[in-house]
ROMITOR-789489 format. One line per field, with one value per atom (N, C-alpha, C): x negated, y, z; atom name; residue number from 1. Coordinates in Angstrom, 1 decimal, decimal comma. Each point is the difference from the previous one (the first is absolute). Layout:
BEGIN
px = c(X  ...)
py = c(Y  ...)
pz = c(Z  ...)
a = c(CA  ...)
k = c(NUM  ...)
***
This chain:
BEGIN
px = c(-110,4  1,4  0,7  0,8  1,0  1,2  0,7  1,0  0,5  1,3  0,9  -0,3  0,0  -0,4  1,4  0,5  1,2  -0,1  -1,4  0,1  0,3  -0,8  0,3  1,6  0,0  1,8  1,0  0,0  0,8  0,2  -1,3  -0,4  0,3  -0,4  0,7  1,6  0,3  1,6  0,7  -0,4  0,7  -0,5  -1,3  0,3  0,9  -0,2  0,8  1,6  0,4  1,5  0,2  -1,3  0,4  1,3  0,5  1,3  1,4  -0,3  0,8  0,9  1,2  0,8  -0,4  -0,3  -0,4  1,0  1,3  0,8  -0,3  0,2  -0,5  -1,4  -1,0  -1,1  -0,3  1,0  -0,1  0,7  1,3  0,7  -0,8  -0,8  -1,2  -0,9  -0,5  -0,4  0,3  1,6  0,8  -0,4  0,4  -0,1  0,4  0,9  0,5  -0,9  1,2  -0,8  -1,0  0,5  -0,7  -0,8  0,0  -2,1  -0,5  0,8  -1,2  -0,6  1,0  -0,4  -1,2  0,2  -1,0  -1,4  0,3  -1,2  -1,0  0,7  -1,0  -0,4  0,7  -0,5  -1,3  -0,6  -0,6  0,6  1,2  0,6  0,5  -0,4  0,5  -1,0  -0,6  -0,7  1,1  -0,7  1,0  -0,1  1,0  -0,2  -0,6  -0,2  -1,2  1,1  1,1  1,2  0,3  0,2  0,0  -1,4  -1,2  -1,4  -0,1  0,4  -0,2  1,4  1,0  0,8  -0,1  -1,0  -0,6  -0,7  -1,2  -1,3  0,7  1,0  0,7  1,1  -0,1  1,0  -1,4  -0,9  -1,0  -1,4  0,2  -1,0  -0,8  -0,8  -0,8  -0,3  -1,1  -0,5  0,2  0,9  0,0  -1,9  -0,6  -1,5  -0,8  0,8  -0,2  0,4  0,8  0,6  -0,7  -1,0  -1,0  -1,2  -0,7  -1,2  -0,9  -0,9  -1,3  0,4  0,0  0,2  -1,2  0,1  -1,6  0,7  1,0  0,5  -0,4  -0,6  -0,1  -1,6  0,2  -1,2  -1,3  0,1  -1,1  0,2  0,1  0,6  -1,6  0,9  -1,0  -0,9  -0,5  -1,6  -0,5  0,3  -0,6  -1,2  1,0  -0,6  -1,1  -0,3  -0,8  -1,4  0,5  -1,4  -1,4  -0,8  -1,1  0,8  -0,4  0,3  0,1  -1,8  0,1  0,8  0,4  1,5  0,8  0,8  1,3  0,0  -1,1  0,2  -0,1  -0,6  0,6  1,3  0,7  1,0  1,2  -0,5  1,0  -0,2  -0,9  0,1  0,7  -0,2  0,3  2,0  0,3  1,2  0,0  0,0  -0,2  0,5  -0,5  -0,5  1,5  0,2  1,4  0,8  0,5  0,9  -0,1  -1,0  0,3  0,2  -0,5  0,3  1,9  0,4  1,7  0,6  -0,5  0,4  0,4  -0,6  -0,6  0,6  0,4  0,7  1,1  1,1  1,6  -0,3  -0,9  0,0  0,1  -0,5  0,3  1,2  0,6  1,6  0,6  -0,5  1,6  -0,5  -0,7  -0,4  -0,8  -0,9  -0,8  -1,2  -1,1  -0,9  -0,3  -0,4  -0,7  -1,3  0,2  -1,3  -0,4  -1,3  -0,6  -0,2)
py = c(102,5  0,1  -1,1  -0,7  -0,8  0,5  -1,1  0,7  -0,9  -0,2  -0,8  -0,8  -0,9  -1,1  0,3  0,6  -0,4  -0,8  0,0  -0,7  -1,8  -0,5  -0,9  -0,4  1,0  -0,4  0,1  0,6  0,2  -1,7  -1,0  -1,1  -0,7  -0,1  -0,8  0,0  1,0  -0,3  -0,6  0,2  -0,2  -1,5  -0,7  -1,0  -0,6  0,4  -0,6  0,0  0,6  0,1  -1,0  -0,3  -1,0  0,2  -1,2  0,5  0,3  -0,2  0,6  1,4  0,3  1,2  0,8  1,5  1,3  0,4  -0,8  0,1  -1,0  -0,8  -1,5  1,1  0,0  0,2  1,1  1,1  1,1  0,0  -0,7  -0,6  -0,7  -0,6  -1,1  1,4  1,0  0,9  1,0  -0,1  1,0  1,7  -0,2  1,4  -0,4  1,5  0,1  -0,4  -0,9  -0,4  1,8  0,3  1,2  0,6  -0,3  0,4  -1,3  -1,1  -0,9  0,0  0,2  0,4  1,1  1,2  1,1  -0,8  -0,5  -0,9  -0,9  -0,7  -1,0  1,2  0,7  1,2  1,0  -0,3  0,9  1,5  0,4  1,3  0,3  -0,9  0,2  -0,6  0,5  -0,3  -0,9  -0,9  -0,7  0,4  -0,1  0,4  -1,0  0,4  -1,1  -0,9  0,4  -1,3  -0,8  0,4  -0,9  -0,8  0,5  -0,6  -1,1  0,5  -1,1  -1,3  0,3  -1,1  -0,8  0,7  -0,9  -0,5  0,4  -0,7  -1,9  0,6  -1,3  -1,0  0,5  -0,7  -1,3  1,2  -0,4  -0,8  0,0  -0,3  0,9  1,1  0,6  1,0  0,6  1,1  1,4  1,0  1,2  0,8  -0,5  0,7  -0,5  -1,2  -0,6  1,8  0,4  0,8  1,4  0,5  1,1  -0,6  1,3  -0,1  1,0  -0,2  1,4  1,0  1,2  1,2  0,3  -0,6  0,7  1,3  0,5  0,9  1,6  -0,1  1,3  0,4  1,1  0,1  -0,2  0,7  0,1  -1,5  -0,9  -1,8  0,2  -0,1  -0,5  0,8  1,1  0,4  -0,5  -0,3  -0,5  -1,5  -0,3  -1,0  -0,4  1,1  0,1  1,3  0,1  0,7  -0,7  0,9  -0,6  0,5  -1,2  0,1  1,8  0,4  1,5  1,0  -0,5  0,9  -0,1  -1,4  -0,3  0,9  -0,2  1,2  1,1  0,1  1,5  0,2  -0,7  0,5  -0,6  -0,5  0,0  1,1  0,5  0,6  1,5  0,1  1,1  -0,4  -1,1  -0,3  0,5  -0,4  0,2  1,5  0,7  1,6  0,4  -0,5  0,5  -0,1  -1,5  -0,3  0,7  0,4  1,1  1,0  0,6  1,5  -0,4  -0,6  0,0  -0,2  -0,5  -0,1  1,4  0,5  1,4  1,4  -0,2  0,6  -0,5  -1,2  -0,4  0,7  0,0  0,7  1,5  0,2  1,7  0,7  -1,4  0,7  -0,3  -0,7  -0,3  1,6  0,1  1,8  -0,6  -1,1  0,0  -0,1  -0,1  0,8  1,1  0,8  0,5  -0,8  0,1  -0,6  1,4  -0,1  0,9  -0,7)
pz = c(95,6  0,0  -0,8  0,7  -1,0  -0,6  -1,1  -1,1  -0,4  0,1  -0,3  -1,8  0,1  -1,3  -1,0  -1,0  0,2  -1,4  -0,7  -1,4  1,1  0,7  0,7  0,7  0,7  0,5  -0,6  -1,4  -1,4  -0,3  -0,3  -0,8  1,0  1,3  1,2  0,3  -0,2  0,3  -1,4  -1,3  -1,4  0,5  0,4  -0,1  1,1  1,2  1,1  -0,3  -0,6  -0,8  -1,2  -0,8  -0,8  -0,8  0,3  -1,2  0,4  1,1  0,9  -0,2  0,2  -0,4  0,8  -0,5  0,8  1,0  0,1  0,9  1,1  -0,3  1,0  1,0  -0,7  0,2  1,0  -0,3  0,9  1,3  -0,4  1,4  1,1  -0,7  0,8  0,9  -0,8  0,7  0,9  -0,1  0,2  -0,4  -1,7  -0,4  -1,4  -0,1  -1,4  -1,2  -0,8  -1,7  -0,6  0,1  -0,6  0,9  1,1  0,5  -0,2  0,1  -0,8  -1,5  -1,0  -0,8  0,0  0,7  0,0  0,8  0,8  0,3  -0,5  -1,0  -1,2  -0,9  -0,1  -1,2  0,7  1,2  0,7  -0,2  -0,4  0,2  1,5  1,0  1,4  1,0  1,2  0,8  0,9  0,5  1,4  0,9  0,9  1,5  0,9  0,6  1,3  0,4  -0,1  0,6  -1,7  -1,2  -0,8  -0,5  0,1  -0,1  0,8  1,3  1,0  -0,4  -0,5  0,0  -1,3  -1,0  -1,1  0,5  0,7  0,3  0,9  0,9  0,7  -0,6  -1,9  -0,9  -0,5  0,1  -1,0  0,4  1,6  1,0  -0,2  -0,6  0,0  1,1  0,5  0,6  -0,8  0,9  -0,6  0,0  0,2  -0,3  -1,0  -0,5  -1,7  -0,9  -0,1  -0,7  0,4  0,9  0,0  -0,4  -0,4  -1,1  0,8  0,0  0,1  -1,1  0,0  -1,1  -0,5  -1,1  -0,7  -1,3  0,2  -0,8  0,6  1,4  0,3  -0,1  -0,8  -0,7  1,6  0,8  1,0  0,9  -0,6  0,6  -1,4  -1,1  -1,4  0,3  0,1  0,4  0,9  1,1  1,5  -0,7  -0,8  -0,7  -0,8  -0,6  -1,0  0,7  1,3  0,4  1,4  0,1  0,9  1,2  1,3  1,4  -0,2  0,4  0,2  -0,4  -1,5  -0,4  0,6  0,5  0,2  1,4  0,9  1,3  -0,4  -1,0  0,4  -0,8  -1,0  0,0  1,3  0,4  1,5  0,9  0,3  0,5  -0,3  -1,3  -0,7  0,0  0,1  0,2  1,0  1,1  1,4  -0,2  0,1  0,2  -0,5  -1,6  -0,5  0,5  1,0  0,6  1,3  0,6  1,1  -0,2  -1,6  -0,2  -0,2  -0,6  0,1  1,0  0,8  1,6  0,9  -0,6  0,6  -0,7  -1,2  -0,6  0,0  0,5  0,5  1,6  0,5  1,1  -0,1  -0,9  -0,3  -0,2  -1,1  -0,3  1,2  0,6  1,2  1,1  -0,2  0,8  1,1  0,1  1,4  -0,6  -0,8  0,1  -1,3  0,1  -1,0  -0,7  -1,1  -1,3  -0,9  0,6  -1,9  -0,3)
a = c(N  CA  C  N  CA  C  N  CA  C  N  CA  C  N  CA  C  N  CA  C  N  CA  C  N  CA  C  N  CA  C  N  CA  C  N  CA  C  N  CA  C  N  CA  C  N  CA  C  N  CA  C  N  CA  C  N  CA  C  N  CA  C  N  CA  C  N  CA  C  N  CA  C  N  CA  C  N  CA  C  N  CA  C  N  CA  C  N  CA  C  N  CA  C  N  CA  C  N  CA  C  N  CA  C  N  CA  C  N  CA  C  N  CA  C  N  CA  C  N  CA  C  N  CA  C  N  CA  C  N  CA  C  N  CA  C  N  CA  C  N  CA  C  N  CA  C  N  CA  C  N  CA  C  N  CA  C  N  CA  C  N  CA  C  N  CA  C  N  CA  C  N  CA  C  N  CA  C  N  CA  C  N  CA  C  N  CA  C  N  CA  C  N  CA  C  N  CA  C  N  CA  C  N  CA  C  N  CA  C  N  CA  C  N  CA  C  N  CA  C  N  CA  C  N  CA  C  N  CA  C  N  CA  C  N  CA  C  N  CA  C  N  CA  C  N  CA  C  N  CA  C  N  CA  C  N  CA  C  N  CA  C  N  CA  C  N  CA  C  N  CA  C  N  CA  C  N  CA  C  N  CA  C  N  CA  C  N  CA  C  N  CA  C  N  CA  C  N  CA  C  N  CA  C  N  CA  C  N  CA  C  N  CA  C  N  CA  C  N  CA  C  N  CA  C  N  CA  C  N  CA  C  N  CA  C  N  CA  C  N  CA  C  N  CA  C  N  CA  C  N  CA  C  N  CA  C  N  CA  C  N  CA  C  N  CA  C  N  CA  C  N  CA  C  N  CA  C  N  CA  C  N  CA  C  N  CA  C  N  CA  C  N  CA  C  N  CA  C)
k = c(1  1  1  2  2  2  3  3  3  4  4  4  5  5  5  6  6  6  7  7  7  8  8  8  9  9  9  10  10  10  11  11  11  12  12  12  13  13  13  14  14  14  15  15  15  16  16  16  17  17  17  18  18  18  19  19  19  20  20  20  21  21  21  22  22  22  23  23  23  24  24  24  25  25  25  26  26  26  27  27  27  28  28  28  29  29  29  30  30  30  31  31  31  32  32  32  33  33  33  34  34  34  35  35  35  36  36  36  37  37  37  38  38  38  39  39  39  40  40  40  41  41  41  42  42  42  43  43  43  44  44  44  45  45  45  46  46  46  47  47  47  48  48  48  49  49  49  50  50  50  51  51  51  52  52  52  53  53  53  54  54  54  55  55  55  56  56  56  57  57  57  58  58  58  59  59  59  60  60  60  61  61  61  62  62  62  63  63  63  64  64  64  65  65  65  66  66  66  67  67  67  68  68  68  69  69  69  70  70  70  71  71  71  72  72  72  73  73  73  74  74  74  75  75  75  76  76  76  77  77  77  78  78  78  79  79  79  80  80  80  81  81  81  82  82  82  83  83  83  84  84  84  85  85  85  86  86  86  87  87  87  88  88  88  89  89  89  90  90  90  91  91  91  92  92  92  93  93  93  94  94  94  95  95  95  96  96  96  97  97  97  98  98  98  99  99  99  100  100  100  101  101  101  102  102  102  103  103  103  104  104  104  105  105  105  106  106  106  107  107  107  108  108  108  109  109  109  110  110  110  111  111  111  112  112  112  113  113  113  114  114  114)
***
């Protein structure tokens, strides 16, 4: 699973602004001084229409700015185990993910689950 970089797109945009006024700078983007501000501060995620209109200020690729997630713990174990383990905890995923399938089917009232 990927996850938005934002220690990276925080340091990319502060520099792509330069010294430039947080007003100038957001106009260029078209979006208020103050989600820019919130944006170098990483206190604000970007939207896929402002990401994309940095990435075209800045020449960059918006898939610069996703990462592999090594934060979720069963990402960080897959890692640290043998082939034979890792199947079987897929599979054991597997199973989970059909047992919840099965039980949204139950509350909507079409099938019964023990």
């Amino acid at each position: 699973m990927k996850e938005f970089n934002v220690e990276k797109f925080c340091k990319d945009l502060t520099a792509l602004r330069g010294r430039e006024t947080q007003n100038t700078f957001a106009e260029k983007l078209g979006i208020n001084r103050s989600t820019l501000s919130l944006l170098e501060n990483g206190r604000q995620m970007p939207t896929i229409d402002i990401l994309s209109r940095f990435c075209d200020l800045a020449e960059k690729n918006t898939d610069e700015y996703f990462v592999e997630s090594t934060s979720d713990a069963l990402v960080y174990l897959m890692g640290s185990l043998d082939e034979s383990d890792k199947v079987k905890i897929e599979e054991m995923a597997e199973r989970i993910r059909i047992k919840e399938k099965y039980e949204l089917l139950a509350k909507r009232g079409t099938y019964v689950v023990d």
